[in-house]
C-alpha positions as CSV (number, residue, x, y, z in Angstrom):
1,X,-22.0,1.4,-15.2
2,X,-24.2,-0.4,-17.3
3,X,-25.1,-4.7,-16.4
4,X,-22.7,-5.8,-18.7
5,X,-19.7,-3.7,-17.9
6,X,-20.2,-5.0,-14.6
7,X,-20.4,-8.7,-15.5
8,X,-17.1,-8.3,-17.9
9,X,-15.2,-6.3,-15.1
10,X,-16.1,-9.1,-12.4
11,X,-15.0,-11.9,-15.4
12,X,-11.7,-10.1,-15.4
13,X,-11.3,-9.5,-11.9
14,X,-11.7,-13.6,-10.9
15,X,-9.4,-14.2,-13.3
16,X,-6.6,-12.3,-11.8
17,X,-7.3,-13.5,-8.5
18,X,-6.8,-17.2,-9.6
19,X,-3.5,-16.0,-11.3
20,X,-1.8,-13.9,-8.6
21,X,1.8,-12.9,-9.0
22,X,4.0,-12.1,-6.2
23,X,5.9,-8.2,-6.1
24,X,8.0,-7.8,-8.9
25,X,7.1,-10.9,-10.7
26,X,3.8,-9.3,-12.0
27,X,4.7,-10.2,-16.3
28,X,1.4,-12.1,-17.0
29,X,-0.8,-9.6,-15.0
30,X,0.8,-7.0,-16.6
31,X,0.4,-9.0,-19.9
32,X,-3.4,-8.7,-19.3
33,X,-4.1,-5.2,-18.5
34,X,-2.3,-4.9,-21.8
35,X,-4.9,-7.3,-23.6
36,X,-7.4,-5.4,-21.2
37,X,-6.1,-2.0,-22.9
38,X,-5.8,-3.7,-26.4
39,X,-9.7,-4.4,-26.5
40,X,-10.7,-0.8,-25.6
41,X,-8.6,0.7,-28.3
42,X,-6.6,2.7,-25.4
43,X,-2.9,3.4,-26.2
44,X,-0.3,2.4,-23.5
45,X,3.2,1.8,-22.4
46,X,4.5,-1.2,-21.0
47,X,7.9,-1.7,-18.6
48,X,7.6,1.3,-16.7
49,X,9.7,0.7,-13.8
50,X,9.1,-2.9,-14.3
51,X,6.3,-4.5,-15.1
52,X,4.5,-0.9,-15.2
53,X,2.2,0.0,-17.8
54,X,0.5,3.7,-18.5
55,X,-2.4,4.1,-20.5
56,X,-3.1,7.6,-21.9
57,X,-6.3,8.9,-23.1
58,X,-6.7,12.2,-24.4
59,X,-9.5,14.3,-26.1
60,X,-10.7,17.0,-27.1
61,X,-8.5,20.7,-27.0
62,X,-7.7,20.9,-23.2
63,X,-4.3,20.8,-22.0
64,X,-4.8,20.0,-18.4
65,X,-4.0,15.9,-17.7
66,X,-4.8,13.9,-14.6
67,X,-2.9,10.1,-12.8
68,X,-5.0,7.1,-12.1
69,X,-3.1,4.8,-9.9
70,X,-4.2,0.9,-9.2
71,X,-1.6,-1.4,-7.8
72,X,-1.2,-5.2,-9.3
73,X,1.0,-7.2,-7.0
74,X,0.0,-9.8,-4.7
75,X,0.9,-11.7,-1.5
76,X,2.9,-14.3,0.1
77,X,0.0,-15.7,1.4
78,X,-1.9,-19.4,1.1
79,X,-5.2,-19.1,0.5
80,X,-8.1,-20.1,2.5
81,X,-11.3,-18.8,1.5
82,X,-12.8,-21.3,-0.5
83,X,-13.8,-19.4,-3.2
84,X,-14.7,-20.9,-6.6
85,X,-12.1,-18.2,-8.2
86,X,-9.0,-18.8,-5.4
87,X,-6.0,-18.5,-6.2
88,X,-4.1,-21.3,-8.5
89,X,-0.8,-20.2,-7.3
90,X,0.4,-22.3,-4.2
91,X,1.3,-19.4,-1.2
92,X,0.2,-16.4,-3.3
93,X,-2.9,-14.4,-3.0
94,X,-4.7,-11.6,-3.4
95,X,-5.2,-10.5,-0.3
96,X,-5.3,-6.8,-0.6
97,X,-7.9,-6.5,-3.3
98,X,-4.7,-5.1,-6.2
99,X,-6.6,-7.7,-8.3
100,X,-10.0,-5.5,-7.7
101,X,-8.1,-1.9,-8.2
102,X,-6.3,-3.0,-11.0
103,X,-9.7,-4.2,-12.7
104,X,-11.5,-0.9,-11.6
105,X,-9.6,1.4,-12.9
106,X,-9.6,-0.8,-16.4
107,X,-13.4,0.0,-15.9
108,X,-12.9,3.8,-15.4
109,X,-11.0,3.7,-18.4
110,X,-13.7,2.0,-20.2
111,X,-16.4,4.5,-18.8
112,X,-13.8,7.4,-20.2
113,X,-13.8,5.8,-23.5
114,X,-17.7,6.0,-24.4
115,X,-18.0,9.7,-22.2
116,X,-17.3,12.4,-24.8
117,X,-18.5,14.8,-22.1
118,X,-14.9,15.7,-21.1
119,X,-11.7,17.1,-22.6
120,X,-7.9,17.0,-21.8
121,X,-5.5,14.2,-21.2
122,X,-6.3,11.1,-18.4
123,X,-3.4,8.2,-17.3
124,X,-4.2,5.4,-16.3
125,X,-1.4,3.7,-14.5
126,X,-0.7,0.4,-13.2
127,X,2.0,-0.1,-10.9
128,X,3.8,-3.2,-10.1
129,X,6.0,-4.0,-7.0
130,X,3.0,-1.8,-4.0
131,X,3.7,-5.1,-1.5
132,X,7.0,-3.5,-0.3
133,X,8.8,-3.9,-4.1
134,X,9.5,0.3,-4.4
135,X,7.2,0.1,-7.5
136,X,6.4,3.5,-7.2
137,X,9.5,4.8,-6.6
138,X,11.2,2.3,-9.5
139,X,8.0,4.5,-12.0
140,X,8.9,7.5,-11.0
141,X,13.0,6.7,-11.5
142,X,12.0,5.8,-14.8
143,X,10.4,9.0,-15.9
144,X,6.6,8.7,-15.1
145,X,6.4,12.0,-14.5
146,X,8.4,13.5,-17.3
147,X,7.0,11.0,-19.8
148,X,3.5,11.4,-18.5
149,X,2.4,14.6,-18.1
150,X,-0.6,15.1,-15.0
151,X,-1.2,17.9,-12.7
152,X,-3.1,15.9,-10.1
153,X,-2.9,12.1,-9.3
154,X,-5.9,10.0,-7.5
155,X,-5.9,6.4,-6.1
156,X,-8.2,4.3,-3.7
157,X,-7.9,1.2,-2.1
158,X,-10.6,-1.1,-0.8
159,X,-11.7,-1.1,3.0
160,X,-13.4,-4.3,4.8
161,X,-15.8,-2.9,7.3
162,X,-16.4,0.7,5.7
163,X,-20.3,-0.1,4.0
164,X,-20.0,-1.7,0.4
165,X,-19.4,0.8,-1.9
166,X,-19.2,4.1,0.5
167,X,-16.5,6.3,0.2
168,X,-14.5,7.8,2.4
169,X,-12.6,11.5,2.1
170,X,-9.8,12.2,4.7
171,X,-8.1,15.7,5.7
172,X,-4.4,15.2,5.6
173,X,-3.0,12.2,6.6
174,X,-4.8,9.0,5.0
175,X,-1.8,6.3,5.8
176,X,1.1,6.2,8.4
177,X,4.9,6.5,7.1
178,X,6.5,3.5,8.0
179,X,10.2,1.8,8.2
180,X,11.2,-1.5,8.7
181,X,13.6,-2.2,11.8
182,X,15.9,-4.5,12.0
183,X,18.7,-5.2,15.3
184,X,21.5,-7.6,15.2
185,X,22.8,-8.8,19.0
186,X,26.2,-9.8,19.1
187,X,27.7,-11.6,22.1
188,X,29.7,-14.7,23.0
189,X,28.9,-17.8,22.9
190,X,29.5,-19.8,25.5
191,X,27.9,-23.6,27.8
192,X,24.1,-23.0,29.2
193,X,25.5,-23.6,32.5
194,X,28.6,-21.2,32.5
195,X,26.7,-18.1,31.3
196,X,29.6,-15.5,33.5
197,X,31.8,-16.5,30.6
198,X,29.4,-15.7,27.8
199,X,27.7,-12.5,26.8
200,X,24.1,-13.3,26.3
201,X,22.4,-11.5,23.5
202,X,19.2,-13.4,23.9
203,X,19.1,-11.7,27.2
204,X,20.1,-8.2,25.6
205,X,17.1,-9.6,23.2
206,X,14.6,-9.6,25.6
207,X,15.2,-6.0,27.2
208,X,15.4,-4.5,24.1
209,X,12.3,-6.1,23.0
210,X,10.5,-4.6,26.1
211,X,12.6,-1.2,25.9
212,X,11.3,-0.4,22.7
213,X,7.3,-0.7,23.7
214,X,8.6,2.9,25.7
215,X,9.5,4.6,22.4
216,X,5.3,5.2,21.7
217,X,4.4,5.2,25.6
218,X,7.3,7.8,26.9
219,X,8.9,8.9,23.5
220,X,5.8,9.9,21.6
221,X,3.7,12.7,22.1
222,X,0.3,11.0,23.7
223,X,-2.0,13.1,21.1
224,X,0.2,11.6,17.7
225,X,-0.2,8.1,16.5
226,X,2.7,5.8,16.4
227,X,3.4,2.1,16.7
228,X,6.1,0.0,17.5
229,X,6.3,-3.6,16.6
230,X,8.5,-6.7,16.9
231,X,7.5,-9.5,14.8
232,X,10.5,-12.0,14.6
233,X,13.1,-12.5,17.0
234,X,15.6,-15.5,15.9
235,X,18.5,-17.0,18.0
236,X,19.9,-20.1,18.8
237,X,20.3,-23.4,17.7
238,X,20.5,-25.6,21.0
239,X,18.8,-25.9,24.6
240,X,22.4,-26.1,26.3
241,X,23.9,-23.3,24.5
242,X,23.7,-19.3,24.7
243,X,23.9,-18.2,21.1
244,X,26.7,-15.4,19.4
245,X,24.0,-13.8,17.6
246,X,20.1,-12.6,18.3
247,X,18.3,-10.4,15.4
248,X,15.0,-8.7,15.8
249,X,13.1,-7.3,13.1
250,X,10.0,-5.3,13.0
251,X,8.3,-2.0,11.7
252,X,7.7,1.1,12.8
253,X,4.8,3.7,11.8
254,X,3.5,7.0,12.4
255,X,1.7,10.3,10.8
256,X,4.6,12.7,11.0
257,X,7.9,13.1,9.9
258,X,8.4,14.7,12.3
259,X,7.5,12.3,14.8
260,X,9.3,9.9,12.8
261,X,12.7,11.9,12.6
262,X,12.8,11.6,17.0
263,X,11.1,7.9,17.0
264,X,14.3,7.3,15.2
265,X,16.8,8.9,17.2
266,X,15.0,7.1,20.6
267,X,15.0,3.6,19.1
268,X,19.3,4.2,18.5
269,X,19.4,5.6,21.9
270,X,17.4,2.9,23.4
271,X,19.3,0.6,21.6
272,X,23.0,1.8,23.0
273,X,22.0,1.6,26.2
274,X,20.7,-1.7,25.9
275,X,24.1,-2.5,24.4
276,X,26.3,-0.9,27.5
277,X,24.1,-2.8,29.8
278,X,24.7,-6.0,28.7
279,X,28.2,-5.7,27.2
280,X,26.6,-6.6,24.0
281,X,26.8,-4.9,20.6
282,X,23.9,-3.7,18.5
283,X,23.7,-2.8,15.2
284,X,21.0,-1.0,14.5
285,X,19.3,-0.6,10.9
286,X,16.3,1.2,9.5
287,X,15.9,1.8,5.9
288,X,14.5,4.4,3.9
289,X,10.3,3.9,4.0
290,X,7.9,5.1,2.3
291,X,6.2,8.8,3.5
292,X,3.1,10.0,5.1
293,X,0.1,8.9,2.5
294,X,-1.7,12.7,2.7
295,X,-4.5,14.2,0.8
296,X,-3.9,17.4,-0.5
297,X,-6.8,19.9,0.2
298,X,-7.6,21.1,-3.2
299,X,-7.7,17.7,-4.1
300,X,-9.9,16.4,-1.0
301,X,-12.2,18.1,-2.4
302,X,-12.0,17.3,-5.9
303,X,-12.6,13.7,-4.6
304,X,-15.5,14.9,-2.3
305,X,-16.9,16.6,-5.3
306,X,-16.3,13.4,-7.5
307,X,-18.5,11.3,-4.9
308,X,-21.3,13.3,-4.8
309,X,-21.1,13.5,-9.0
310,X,-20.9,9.9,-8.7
311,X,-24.2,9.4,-6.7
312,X,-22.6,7.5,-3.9
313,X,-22.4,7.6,-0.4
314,X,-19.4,9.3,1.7
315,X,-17.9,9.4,4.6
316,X,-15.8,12.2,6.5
317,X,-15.8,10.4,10.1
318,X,-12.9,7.9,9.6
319,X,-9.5,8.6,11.2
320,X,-6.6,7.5,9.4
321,X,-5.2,3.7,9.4
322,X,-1.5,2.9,10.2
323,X,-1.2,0.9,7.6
324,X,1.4,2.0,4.9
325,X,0.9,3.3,1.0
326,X,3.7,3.3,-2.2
327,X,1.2,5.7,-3.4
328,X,2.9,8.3,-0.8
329,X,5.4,8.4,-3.4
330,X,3.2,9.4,-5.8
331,X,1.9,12.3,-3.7
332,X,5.2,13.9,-3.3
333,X,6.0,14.5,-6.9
334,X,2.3,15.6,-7.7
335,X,-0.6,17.0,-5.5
336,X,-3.3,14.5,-4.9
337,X,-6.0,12.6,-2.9
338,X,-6.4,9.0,-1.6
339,X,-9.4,7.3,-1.0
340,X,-11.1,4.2,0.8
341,X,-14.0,2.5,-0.9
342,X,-15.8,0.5,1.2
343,X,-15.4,-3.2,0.6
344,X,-18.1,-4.3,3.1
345,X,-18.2,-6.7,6.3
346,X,-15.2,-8.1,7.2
347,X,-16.7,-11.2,8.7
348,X,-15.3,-14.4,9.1
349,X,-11.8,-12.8,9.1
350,X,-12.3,-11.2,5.7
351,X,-9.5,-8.4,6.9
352,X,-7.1,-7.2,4.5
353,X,-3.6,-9.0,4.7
354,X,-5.9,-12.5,5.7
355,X,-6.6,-16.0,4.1
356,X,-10.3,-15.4,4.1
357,X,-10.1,-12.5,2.2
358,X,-12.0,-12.0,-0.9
359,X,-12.2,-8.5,-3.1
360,X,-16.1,-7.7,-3.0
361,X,-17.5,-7.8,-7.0
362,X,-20.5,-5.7,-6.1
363,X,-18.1,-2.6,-5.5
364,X,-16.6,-2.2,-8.9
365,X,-19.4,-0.1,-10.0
366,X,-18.5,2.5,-7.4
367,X,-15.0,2.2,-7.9
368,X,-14.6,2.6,-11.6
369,X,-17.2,5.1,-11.2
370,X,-15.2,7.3,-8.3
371,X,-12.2,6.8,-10.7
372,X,-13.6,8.0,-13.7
373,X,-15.8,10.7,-11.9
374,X,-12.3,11.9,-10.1
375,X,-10.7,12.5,-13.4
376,X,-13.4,14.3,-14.9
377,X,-13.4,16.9,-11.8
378,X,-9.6,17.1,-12.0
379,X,-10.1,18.1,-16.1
380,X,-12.4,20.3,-15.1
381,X,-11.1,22.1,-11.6
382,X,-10.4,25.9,-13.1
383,X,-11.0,25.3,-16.9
């Protein structure tokens, strides 16, 4: 990528991140990667699945096509990391870096653009609504597939502590599937200091709190990953008074469906007998999630093979995170590979998901690089 590429992309980039936009609110950012798309002369379509847009460049006589994903949404989040570029928007941020993907792969479709050393049919999508919005399900329900013909489909996302710039390749699994949890205790509510004539679900509350750590550490297989968490419990309204109601909501992950089908049928179980014990009742509700985020091995090593035509640095050493991916989505309509970028140190609590956090401007180079080098192996893989 040449210096002033570079110096546009990282213009663009602080832009978005002083103009965040929440999941499924994303019109002005969507509004730019149009201007964005308008300035390189690249055809797109905007209001796919929302505030989607897919870009399509073709060339040349070959039939085969290739996806580019980048997500656009931002956080809930107050920033805190005094930045010159933080975020105007009170409680939003960037704190995932979608303001650094969406920006790379505006520069891969740049670098396509001036390369005539490759033929066939690239798109470039940007998809709203990653942050728990169903954006890639809400694409796909609107025909991304079937409007937008690709064989393969490739996305990264940036990784604090992985070196600046390295990338890393996984076999299989890449992210965790994941489902949110939610319990609702009822009981009666009675006086603090009568508690024979109440049922106390804040008591139920607690057990089932502690009852569910057993669903990894008795439930679960000790050579699979899984987590259990509980990260809001709410009940009552007065120190004298044992509550109707207590709810508990939380997530749980893991790197099989299989794993995930049983983790399911213990947190039920676990739940009714918490239930009986306490002459409580417990409703129990987990939503559909998203999948396992998986790389396909064909295209693993498209990736691997789009590194090392990239000049940059790898890594095949990492396990997977348990941190979740809409992308997974993507993956199970069409064959694909998902990949970490190294963002460089997290110091200073520069972590994805935190206040401090800050997408690195030195990485865009490797990123639009990856994604442009990706799609060229993909075009190529067979011809």
């Amino acid at each position: 990528m040449d210096h002033a590429l570079h110096e546009t992309l990282t213009t663009w980039r602080r832009h978005l991140h002083e103009n965040p936009e929440l999941t499924l609110h994303e019109a002005k950012t969507s509004a730019f990667v149009q201007a964005k798309l308008q300035e390189l002369g690249i055809p797109f379509v905007a209001g796919i699945g929302g505030h989607g847009v897919v870009a399509t460049l073709s060339r040349g006589h070959s039939n085969r096509s290739v996806g580019l994903r980048a997500d656009m949404d931002a956080l809930p989040i107050e920033e805190a990391s005094g930045v010159p570029h933080a975020s105007r928007n009170p409680g939003v941020m960037h704190a995932c870096g979608h303001d650094g993907h969406t920006v790379s792969l505006l520069g891969a479709a740049a670098m396509l653009a001036d390369d005539p050393s490759w033929s066939g049919t690239v798109q470039f999508i940007f998809q709203p609504a990653e942050e728990g919005g169903g954006g890639a399900l809400k694409m796909i329900a609107d025909g991304l597939f079937d409007r937008f013909p690709m064989e393969r489909v490739f996305a990264y996302h940036n990784w604090p502590g992985l070196e600046a710039g390295t990338v890393a390749v996984h076999d299989g699994p890449v992210m965790a599937a994941g489902n949110r949890l939610f319990f609702t205790i009822t009981g009666h509510s009675g006086h603090a200091a009568l508690p024979h004539l109440t049922k106390d679900p804040m008591v139920a509350a607690a057990h089932l709190l502690l009852a569910l750590q057993t669903v990894v550490s008795r439930s679960v297989d000790p050579l699979q990953a899984a987590v259990v968490t509980i990260g809001a419990i709410e009940a009552g309204s007065a120190a004298n008074q044992i509550p109707d109601t207590a709810t508990l909501r939380g997530t749980m992950r893991c790197l099989s469906e299989a794993v995930r089908e049983d983790m399911h049928t213990t947190i039920r179980r676990i739940a009714a007998g918490v239930a009986q014990t306490f002459g409580v009742s417990i409703d129990v509700q987990i939503p559909p999630g998203i999948p396992v985020t998986g790389n396909a091995p064909t295209e693993r090593d498209l990736a691997i093979a789009a590194v090392k035509a990239a000049s940059l640095s790898i890594r095949r050493d990492i396990p997977p995170a348990m941190t979740g991916e809409d992308f997974s989505w993507f993956l199970r309509e069409r064959p694909g590979a998902f990949v970490w970028i190294g963002n460089g140190p997290a110091h200073n609590g520069r972590e994805l998901h935190n206040a401090n956090y800050d997408f690195n401007d030195a990485i865009l180079p490797a990123a639009s690089g990856f994604m442009a080098s990706v799609a060229k192996q993909a075009l190529g893989h067979g011809a």
